[in-house]
N, C-alpha and C positions, 0 to 999 in steps of 0.2 A: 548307389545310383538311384534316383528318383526315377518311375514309371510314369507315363502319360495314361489313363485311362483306358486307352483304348491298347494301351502294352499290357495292361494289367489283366485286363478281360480277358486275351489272347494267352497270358503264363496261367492263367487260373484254367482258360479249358483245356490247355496242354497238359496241363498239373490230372484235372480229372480224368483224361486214359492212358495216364500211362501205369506201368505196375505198380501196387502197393504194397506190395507183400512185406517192402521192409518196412512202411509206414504203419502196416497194421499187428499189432502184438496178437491178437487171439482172433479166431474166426470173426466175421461182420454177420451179426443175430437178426434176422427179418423176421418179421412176426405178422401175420395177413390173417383174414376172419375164416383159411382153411375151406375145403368142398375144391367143385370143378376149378372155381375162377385160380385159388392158389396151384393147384397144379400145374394148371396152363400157365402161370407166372414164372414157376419154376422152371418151366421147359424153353418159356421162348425170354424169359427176363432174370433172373437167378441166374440161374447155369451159364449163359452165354455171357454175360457179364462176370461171373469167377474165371470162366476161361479168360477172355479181354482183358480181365484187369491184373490177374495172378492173385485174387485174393477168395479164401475159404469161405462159403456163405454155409450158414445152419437156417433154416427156416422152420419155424412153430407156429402155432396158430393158439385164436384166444377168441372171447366172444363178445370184446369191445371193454373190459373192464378197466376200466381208467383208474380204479385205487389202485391194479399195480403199480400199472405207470409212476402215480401219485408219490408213492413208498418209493418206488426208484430215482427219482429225480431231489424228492428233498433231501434221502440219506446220503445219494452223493453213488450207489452202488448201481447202477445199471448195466442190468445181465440182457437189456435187449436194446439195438441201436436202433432200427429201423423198423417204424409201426406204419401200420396202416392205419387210417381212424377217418369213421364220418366227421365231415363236415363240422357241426354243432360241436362235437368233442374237441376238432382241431381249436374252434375258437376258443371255449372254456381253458382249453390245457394253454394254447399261446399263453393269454393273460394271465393264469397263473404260476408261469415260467415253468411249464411242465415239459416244454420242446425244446430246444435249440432256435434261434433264428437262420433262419437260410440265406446263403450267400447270392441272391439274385444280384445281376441278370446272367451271371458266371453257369449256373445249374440247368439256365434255360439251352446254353452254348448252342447259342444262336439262331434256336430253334423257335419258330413259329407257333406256342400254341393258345390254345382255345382261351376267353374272361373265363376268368375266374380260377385258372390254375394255378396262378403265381401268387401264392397268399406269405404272410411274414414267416409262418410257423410249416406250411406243409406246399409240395407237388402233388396238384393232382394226377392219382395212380388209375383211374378211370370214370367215367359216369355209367351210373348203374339208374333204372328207375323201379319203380314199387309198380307193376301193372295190376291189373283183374286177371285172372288166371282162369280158366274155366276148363271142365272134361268134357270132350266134344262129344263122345260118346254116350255121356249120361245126360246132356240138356240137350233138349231138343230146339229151341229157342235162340239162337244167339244172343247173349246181355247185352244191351248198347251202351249202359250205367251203371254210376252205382248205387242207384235208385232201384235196378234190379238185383244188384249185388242185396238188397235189403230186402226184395221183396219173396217172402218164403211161400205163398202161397201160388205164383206163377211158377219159382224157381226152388221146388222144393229139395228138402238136404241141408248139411251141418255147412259151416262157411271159417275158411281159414283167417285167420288176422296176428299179424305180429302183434307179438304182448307188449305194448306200449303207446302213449299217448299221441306220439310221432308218428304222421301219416293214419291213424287209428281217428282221431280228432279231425282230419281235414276232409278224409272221406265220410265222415258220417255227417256231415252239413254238405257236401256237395251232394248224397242222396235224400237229403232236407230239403233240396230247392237251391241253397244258396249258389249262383254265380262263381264261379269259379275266379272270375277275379276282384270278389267281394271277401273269397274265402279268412284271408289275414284280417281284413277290418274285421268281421264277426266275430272269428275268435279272439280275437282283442279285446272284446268287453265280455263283461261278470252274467249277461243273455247268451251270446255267442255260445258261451263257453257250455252253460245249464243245456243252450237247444242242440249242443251235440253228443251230452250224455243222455239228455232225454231219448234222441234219435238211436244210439248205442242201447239203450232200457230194451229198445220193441227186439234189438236184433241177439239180445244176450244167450239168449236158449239155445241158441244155434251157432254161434262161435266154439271155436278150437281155435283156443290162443299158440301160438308157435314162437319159439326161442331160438333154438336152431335152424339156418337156413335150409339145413337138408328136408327139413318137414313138410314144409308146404307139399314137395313134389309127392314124396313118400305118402301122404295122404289124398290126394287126388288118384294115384294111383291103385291105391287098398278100397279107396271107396269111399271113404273116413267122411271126407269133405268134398262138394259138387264142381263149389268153387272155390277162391283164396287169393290173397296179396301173395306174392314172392319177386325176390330180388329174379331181374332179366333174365341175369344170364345163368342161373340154376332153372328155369321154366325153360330157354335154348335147348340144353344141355339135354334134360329130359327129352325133350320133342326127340332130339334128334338121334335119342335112343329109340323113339319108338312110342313111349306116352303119347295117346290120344289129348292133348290139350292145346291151348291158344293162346294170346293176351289179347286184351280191349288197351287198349291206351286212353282213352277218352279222360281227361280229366287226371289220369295216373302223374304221382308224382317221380319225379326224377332227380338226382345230386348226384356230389360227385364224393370219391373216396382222396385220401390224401397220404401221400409218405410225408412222416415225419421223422425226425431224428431227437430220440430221449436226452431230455436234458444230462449232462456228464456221461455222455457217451465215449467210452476212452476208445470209439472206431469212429471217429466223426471226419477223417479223411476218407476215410475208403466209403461211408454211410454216404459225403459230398458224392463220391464219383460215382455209388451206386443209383443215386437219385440224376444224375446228369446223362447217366447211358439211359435208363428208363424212361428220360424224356425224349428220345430218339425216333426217327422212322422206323429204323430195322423191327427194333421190338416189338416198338407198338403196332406195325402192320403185323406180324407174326400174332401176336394174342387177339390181334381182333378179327384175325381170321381161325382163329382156332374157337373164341366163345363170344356170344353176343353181346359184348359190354361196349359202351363209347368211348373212345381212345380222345387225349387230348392235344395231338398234332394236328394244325392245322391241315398240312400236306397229305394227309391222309381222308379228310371228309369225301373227296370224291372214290374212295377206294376199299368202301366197304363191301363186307359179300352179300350179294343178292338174296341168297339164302337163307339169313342170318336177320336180314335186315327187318322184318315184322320186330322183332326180338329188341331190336337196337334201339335203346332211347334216345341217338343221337341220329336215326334215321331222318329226313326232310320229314314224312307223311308221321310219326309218331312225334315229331318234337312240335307240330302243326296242332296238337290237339290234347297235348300233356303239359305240367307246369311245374314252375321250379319249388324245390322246397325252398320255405323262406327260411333262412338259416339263423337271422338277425331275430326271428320270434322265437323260435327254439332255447337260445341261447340265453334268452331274457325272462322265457316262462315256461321254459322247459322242464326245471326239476317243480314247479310249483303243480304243473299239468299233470307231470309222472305222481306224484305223492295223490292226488284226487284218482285218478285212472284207480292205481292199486289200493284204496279205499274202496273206491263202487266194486272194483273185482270182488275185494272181502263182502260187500253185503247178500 
């Protein structure tokens, strides 16, 4: 019997909750970039949805490294179904048939959310942004930029920065002068590019490059460094233990993360249903009341916590004054950027 479209949408979100235990042969493998945020995934998105669906989850953690991926997708063996990955990776891996394509509008099941979540390859799993981080105890100044972020002599002390040309490049010409919404044209051209490692030259004595997102905190803390980039909601996390620190948002960039599903995924049912429950109210209000990350439910924008909310990159007064990463640059001059960056590092 032929379905109408709209029977079809209707058996496909039926399909995603009800149990899958017999659909799934071996546990369904999530894999997240681990710290506070995976935690609180597991508590209010993991777990709640093995219970719902009847199906085992294992979750690991990794530090973005896509040659797994790579290796699993083309031999055809995939030991993990469900990844998390930025942005810029989703689109690289999409085009080289390293995900799955997603069943939209089925995954959205009916749900309202935010541009930019419904991409061919992944659901967005949250928006996170890159703020200024500062120790409120050790600067006596508040930084308004990241012109201060640069300036060692007002704002003396070592200074955090993720080891990469990503966000590393866009901040070091917005404390050049460049406009913020000039920032993609500049680094576009073969000057762009010179005036933000020049800019990166004055600040290098005083960087601590960081890899792991637990660092940033851990060194604000010890002393290490005054100030620093870090992901939102590990700077939340911290505050709310008790860390003396802040974010600036000014000009900080913000993106979102993505589930995707490993290409020859042999759990790509239960992987469909676990990315249809996470796009849900219940969850997403539950995680973004637990850590300060941007959830992408519509229905949920007015129902963030107050508390929380300096933190949130999808706050009204932070998203007034922060910018998107361009994803579309990255993707096109991203490994060209990465292979110069880890050159100047070696000189």
């Amino acid at each position: 019997m032929l379905m109408n479209s709209k029977n079809l949408k209707i058996a496909c979100a039926l399909l995603m909750l009800t149990p899958l235990s017999a659909m799934a042969a071996q546990n369904l493998v999530i894999v997240g970039f681990g710290g506070a945020a995976q935690k609180i995934q597991n508590s209010t998105i993991f777990e709640p949805f093995s219970k719902k669906a009847g199906v085992g989850v294992v979750q690991t953690e990794y530090n973005g490294e896509m040659a797994k991926i790579k290796v699993m997708a083309e031999t055809g063996h995939a030991d993990w179904d469900v990844v998390q990955v930025e942005a810029p990776d989703l689109e690289r891996g999409c085009a080289e048939g390293l995900f799955e394509k997603l069943e939209w509008p089925a995954l959205a099941a009916g749900q309202q959310l935010i541009e930019g979540s419904q991409q061919e390859c992944g659901s967005a799993a949250l928006v996170w942004g890159m703020p200024l981080v500062y120790a409120t105890d050790k600067v006596k100044t508040v930084p308004g930029s990241w012109a201060d972020f640069w300036d060692t002599d007002k704002y003396p002390g070592k200074r955090g920065l993720r080891k990469g040309a990503m966000y590393t490049l866009e901040y070091a010409l917005l404390a050049d002068g460049v406009p913020a919404a000039d920032i993609y044209k500049v680094l576009n051209t073969p000057a762009g590019v010179d005036r933000a490692f020049a800019k990166l030259d004055k600040l290098k004595p005083y960087i601590q490059w960081w890899e792991a997102g637990s660092q940033p905190m851990q060194w604000l803390a010890s002393g290490d460094v005054v100030m620093t980039t870090t992901f939102s909601g590990r700077g939340a996390v911290a505050a709310s233990e008790g860390l003396k620190v802040a974010p600036i948002w000014k000009g900080s960039l913000y993106s979102m993360d993505y589930w995707t599903i490993v290409k020859g995924s042999k759990n790509k049912a239960a992987a469909n249903a676990f990315i249809t429950y996470a796009n849900g109210q219940a969850p997403q209000q539950a995680f973004s009341q637990a850590i300060a990350y941007g959830v992408t439910n519509k229905a949920l924008s007015d129902k963030l916590d107050p508390v929380k909310a300096p933190w949130i990159p999808t706050s009204p007064q932070n998203m007034a004054v922060a910018m998107p990463l361009n994803i579309e640059f990255w993707v096109d001059h991203g490994e060209e950027l990465e292979e110069r960056l880890n050159a100047w590092l070696a000189r």
